[in-house]
N, C-alpha and C positions, 0 to 999 in steps of 0.2 A: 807264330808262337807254338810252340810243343810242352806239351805235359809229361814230365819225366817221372816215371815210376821204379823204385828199388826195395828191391826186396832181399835180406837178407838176416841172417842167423845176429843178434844182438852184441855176440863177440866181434863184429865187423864191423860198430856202428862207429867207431874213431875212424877206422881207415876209412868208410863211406862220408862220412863230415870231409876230409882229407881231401878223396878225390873231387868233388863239389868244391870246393876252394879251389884246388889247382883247376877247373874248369870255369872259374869266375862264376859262379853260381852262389849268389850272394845272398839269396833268400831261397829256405826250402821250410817244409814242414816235415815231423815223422813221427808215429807212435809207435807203441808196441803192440804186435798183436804175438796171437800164436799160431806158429804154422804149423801144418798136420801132413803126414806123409801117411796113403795108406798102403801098407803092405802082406795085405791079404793072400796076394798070389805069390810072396817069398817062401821058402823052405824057414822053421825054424833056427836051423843051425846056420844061417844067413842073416837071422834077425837078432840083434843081439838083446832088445829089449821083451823078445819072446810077445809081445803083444800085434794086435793086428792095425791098429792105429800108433801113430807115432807124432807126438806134438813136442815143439821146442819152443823158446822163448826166442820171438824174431821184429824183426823192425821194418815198417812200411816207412818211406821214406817220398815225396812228391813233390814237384815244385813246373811251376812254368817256366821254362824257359826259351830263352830265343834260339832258335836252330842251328846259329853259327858254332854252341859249344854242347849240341848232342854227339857229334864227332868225336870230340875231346871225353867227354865223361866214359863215353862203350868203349874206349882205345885204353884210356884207363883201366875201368874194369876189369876189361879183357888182359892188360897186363896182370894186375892184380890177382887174377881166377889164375891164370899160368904158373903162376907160381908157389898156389895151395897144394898142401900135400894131403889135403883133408877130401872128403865128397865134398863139405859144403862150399857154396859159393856164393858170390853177388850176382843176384839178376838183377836185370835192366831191360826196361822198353821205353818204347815211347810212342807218344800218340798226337793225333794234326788236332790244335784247337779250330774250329771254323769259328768260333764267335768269344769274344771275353769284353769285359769290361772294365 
């Protein structure tokens, strides 16, 4: 069993439901948190919100799953991310349960 974790900008959060379907991933959980980007060591005229912290409205998303469709969900993703014209993206990891109940 593996622990799948996503993280992404809340404008994503249909297409992240999406790809979790098309991967049989039948039960997840997600909330929202808020992500912070810091960019202290940008030039101003690079930063457009002129601030040195940067927070967005974004979605933790998590669910156990069985390992045969961690494959399927990063492949997804990874399609997905290819095709944004934006910075932001869907991240994904994942991590080895040793124990669950």
């Amino acid at each position: 069993m593996k622990l799948l974790i996503i993280t992404a900008s809340t404008a994503f959060d249909k297409n992240i439901k999406e790809i979790l379907k098309k991967s049989e991933v039948k039960t997840f959980s997600y909330k929202k948190v808020k992500g912070s980007r810091d960019v202290t060591e940008e030039s101003v005229s690079n930063n457009w919100f002129a601030t040195e912290m940067n927070e967005n409205e974004s979605t933790l998303f998590y669910a156990f799953i069985n390992k045969e469709n961690v494959d399927q969900v990063f492949g997804l993703v990874s399609q997905f991310n290819e095709k944004q014209e934006t910075i932001s993206r869907i991240h994904v990891a994942v991590m080895n349960v040793e124990k669950s109940n």
